[in-house]
C-alpha positions as CSV (number, residue, x, y, z in Angstrom):
1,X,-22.4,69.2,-30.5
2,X,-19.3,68.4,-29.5
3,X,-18.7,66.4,-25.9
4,X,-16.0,66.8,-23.4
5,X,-14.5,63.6,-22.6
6,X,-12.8,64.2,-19.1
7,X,-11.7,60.8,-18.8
8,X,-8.3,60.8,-19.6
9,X,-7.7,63.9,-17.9
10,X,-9.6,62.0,-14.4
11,X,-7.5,59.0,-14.8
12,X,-4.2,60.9,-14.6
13,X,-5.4,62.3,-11.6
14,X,-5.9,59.4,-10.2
15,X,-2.6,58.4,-10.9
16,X,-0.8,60.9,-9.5
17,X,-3.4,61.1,-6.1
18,X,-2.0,57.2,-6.1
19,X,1.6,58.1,-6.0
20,X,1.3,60.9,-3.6
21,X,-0.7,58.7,-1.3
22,X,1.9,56.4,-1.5
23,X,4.4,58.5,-0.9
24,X,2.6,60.2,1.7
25,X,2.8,56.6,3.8
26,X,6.3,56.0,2.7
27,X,7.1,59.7,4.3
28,X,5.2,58.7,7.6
29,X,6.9,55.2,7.5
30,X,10.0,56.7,7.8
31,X,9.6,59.4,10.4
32,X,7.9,56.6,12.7
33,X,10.7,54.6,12.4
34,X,13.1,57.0,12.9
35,X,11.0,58.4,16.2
36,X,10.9,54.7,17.7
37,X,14.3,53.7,16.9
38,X,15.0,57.4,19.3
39,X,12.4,56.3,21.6
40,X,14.5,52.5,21.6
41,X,17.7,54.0,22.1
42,X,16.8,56.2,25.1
43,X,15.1,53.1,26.5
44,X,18.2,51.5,25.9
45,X,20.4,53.9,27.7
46,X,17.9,53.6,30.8
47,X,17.7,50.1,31.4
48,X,21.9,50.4,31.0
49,X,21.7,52.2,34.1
50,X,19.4,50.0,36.1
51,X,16.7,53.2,35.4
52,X,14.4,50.9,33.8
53,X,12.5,47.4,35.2
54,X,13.1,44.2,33.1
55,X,9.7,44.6,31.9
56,X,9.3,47.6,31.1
57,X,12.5,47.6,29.0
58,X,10.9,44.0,27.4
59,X,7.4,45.7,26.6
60,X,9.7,48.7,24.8
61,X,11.3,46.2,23.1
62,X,8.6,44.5,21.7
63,X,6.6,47.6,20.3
64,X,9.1,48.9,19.1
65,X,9.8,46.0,16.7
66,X,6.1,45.4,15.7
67,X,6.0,49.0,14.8
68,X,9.3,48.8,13.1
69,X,8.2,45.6,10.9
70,X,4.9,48.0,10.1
71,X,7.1,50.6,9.0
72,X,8.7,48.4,7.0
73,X,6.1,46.7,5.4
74,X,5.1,50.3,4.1
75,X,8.5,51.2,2.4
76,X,8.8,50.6,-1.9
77,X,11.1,49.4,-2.9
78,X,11.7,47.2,0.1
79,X,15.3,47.1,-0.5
80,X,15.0,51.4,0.3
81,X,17.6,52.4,1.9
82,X,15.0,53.3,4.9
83,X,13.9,49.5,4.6
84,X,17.5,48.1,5.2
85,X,18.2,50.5,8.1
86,X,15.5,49.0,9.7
87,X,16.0,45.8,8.4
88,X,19.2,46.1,10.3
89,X,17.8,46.7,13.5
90,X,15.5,44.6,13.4
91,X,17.9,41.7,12.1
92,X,20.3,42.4,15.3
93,X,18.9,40.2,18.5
94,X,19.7,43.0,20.6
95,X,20.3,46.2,19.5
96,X,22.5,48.9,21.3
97,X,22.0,52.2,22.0
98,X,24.1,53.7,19.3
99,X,23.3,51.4,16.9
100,X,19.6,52.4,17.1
101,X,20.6,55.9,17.3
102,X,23.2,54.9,13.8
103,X,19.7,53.6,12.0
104,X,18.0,56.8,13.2
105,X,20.7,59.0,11.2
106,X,20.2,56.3,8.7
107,X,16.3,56.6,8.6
108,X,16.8,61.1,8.6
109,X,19.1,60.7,5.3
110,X,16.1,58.7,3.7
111,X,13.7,60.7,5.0
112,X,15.2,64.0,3.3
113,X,14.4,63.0,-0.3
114,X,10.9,61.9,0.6
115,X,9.9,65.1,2.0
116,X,11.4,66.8,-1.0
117,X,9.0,65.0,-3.3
């Protein structure tokens, strides 16, 4: 009697599920980014023209950077070029308008091969 050893064939599934998931996050790191560093920008562009309180435009400010550094922390290798678009606005002490909407174009370019995976 001859018995079927599906254990090889299991762990390669498991393999690949791994690299999926983590491309799946990777994929979702990326588009978050991208959609705060919008979200930033417009921010940005309303508190230029007094449409904004102080606050408020703080509180935007600081979300948007923890959820950028989360984001981040997501990305292999970290030296992606997603990772140092964001690693550029979050290295800036206050970033513009158009550069957040520069690291959003920056963040669509690396999210093309990601969804092509």
């Amino acid at each position: 009697m001859t018995i079927i050893r599906p254990v090889p064939a299991l762990a390669a599934l498991l393999v690949l599920s791994g690299c999926s998931s983590q491309k799946d996050k990777e994929l979702a790191a990326v588009k978050s980014a991208r959609s705060v560093a919008a979200e930033w920008a417009m921010a940005e562009r309303l508190s230029a023209g007094d449409r904004l309180t102080a606050v408020y435009a703080s509180q935007i400010r600081t979300q948007a950077k923890d959820q950028l550094r989360s984001a981040q922390a997501s990305l292999r290798p970290p030296n992606s070029p997603a990772a140092r678009a964001i690693g550029g606005i979050l290295a800036a002490p206050s970033p513009s308008a158009s550069q957040l909407e520069a690291a959003g174009r920056a963040l669509e370019q690396a999210e093309k091969p990601l969804e092509a995976r």
